[in-house]
C-alpha positions in Angstrom: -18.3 23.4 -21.0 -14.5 23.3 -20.9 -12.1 20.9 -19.8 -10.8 22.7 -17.2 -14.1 23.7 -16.0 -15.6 19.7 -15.8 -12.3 19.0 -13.9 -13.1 21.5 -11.5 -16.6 20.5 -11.1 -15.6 16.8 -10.3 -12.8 17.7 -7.9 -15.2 20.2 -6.2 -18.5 17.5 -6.5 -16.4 15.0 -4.4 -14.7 17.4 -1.9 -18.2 18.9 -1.3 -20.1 15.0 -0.1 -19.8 14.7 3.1 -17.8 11.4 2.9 -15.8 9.2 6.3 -13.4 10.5 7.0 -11.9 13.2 4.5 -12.2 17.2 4.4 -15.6 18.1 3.5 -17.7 21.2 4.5 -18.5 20.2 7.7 -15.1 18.9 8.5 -11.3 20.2 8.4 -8.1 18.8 8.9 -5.5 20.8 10.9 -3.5 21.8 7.7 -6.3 21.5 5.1 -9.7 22.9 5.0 -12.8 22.7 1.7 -11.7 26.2 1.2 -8.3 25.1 -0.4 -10.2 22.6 -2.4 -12.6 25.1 -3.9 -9.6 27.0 -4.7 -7.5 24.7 -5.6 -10.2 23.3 -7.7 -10.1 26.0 -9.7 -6.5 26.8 -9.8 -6.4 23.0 -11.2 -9.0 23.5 -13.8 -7.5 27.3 -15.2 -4.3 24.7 -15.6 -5.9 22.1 -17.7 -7.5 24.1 -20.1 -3.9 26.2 -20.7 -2.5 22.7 -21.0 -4.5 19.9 -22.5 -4.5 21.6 -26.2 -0.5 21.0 -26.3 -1.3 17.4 -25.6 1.8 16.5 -23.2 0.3 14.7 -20.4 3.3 15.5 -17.9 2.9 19.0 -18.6 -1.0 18.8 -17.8 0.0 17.3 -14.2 3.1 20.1 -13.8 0.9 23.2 -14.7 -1.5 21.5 -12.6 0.3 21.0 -9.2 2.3 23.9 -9.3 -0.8 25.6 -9.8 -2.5 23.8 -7.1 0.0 25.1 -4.4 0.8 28.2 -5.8 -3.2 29.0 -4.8 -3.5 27.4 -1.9 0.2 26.0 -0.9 -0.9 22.5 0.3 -1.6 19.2 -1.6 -5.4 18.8 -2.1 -5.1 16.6 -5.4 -2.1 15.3 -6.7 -3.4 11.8 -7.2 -6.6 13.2 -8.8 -4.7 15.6 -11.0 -2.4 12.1 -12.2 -5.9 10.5 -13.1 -7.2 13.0 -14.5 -4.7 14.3 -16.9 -4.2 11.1 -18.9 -8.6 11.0 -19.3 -8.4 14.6 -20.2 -6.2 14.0 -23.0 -8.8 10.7 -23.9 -11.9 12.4 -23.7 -15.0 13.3 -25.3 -13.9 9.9 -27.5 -16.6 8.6 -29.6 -14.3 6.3 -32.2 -12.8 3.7 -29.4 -13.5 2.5 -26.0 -12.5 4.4 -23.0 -10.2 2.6 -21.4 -8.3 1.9 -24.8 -8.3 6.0 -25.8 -6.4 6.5 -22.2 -4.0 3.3 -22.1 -3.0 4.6 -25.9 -2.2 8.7 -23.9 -0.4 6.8 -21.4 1.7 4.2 -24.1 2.4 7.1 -26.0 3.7 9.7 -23.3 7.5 10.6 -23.4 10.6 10.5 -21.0 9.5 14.4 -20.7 6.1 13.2 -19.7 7.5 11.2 -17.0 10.2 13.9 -15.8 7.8 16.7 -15.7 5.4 14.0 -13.4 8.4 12.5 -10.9 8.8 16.6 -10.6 5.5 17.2 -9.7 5.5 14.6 -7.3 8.7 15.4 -5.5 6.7 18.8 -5.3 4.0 17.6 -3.2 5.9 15.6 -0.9 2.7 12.7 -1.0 2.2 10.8 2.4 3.1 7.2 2.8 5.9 7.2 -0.3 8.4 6.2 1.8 11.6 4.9 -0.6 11.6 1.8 -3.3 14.7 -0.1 -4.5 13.2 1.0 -7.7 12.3 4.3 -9.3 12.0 6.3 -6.0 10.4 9.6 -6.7 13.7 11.0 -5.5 16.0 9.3 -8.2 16.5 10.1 -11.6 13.2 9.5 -13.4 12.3 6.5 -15.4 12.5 6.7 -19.6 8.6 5.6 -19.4 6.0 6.4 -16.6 3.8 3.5 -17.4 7.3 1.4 -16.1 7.5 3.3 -13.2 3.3 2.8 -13.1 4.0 -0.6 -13.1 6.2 -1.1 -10.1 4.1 1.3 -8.0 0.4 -0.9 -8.9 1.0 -3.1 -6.6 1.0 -0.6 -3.2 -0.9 2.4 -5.4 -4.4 2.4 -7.1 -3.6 5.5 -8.7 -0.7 4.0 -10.6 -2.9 0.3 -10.6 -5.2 2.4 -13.1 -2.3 3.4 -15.6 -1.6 -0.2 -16.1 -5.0 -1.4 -16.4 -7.2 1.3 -18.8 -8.6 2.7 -15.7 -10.6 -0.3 -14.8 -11.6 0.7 -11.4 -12.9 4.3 -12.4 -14.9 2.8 -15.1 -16.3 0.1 -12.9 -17.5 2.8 -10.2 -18.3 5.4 -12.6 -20.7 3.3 -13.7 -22.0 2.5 -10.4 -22.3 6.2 -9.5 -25.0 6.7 -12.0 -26.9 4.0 -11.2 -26.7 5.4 -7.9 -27.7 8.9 -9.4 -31.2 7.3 -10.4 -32.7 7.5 -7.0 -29.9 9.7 -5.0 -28.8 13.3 -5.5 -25.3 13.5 -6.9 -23.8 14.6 -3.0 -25.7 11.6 -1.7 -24.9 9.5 -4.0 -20.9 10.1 -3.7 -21.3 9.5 -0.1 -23.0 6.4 -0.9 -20.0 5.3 -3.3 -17.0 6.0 -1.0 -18.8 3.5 1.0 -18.8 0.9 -1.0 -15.6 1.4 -2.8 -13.8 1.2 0.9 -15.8 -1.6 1.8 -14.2 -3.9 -1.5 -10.4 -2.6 -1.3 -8.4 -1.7 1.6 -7.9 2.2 0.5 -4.4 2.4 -0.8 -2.9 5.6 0.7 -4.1 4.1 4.5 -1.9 0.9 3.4 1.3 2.7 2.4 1.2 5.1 5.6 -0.1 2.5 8.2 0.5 -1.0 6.5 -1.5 -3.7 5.4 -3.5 -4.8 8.3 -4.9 -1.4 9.3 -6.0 -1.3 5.8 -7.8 -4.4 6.0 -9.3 -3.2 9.7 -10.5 -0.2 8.0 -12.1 -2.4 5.1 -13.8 -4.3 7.6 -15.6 -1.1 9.4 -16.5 0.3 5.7 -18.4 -3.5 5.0 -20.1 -3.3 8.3 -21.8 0.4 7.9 -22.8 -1.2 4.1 -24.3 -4.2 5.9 -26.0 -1.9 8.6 -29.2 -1.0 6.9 -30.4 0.9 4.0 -28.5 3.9 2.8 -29.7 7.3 5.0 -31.7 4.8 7.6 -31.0 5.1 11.5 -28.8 2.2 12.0 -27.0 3.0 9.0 -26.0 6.5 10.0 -25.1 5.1 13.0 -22.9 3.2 11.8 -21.3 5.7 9.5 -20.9 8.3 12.3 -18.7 5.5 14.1 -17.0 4.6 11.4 -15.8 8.4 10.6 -15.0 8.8 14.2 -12.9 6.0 13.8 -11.1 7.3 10.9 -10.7 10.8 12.7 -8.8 9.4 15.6 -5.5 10.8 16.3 -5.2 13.6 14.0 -7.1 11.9 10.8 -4.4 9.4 10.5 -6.7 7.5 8.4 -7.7 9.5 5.5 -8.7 7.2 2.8 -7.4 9.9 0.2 -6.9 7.6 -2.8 -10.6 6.5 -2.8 -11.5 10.6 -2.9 -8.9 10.5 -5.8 -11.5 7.6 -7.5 -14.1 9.4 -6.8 -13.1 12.6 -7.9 -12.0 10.8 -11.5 -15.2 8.3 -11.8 -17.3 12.0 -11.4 -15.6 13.5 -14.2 -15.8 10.6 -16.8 -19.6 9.5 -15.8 -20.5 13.3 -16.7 -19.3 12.6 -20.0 -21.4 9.4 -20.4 -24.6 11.3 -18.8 -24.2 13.9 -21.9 -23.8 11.2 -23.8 -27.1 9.3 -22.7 -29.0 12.7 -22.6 -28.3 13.9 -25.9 
């Protein structure tokens, strides 16, 4: 299987769960709807096997976001094409951990890396950037991304995973196949956003509505896990009132960056499932 064609696979195998709050099949946003991700998903994927064999990680995420809206003209997956790009260029690795293989892409990438990126961002126009003191999308981009990485970690788990090897994805990449013992793979994503949203305030919520409806939104994620057993009455119950909840006012509260996670922990656990199958 190519590259492009496991990045497509992961971005369509998370869009696809039915998960609180975000555009699945059975739910749409005004402007976005799973039709743009399944073609968008493969927009994304044609990009990154043109791309990845020249090895520049900023031109993997430019090919890939112009791509993106040239197909579909809306932002499906700009923080999952940033994660994804850097582990693209990492994987299959069999000769060093993971999370060294991507920190090393990242270390290594060049100011054109990081002006090709900040261009691909200004592109997408992402909700909740609002403007920094330092190294605002909109200013003259930084000589190294994992600097301007740095600065953003703090308010974005995308950027949090370019300064840490990816430690988050791994952690819940390796919690999705346990999960994937006993729960089909759609099941078993639905199970995961759960979770995930019920340890960290979701980090796009915080940067459009602050903090404290982060926290609140935390707080309804760790009372549908403490409902009941996955899939039993009071736990769907629960779950239906917490996506309601999320769905208020136009989907205000789209816990996008967790999709992002998701979307990358898919991709890199179905390299370590080939790896314990063969």
């Amino acid at each position: 299987m190519s590259i492009g064609k496991r990045i497509s696979e992961a971005i369509l195998s998370e869009a696809s769960s039915i998960k609180a709050g975000n555009v699945h099949p059975q739910a749409s946003f005004s402007d976005m709807q799973f039709q743009d991700f399944q073609m968008a998903a493969s927009a994304i994927g044609q990009a990154f096997d043109r791309t990845v064999p020249k090895g520049q990680l900023g031109q993997v995420v430019l090919a890939s976001v112009q791509a993106m809206l040239e197909t579909v003209g809306v932002n499906t997956s700009l923080g999952t094409i940033l994660l994804l790009a850097p582990m693209a260029l990492a994987l299959p690795s069999t000769d060093e951990p993971f999370g060294q293989k991507v920190s090393a892409i990242i270390q290594r990438s060049t100011p054109s890396d990081s002006q090709a990126i900040y261009q691909a961002i200004r592109l997408t126009n992402p909700g909740g950037l609002g403007k920094l003191d330092h190294q605002d999308v909109r200013n003259a981009p930084p000589t190294s991304i994992l600097d301007a990485m740095k600065l953003a970690a703090s308010w974005d788990d995308v950027a949090l995973q370019y300064t840490n090897g990816f430690e988050q994805i791994s952690h819940w990449s390796g919690r999705l196949l346990e999960l994937l013992k006993h729960l089909p793979q759609s099941d078993a994503i639905r199970c995961l956003q759960i979770e995930i949203l019920a340890t960290r305030p979701d980090s796009l919520i915080v940067r459009k509505h602050g903090k404290e409806i982060g926290n609140v939104v935390q707080s309804h994620a760790l009372a549908v896990l403490q409902s009941g057993v996955y899939s039993s009455q009071s736990y769907e119950l629960a779950w239906a009132k917490f996506d309601g909840f999320l769905r208020q006012n136009h989907h205000r509260m789209n816990p996008g960056t967790t999709a992002d996670l998701i979307a990358a922990g898919v991709f890199l656990a179905s390299y370590a499932q080939e790896l314990m199958d063969g």
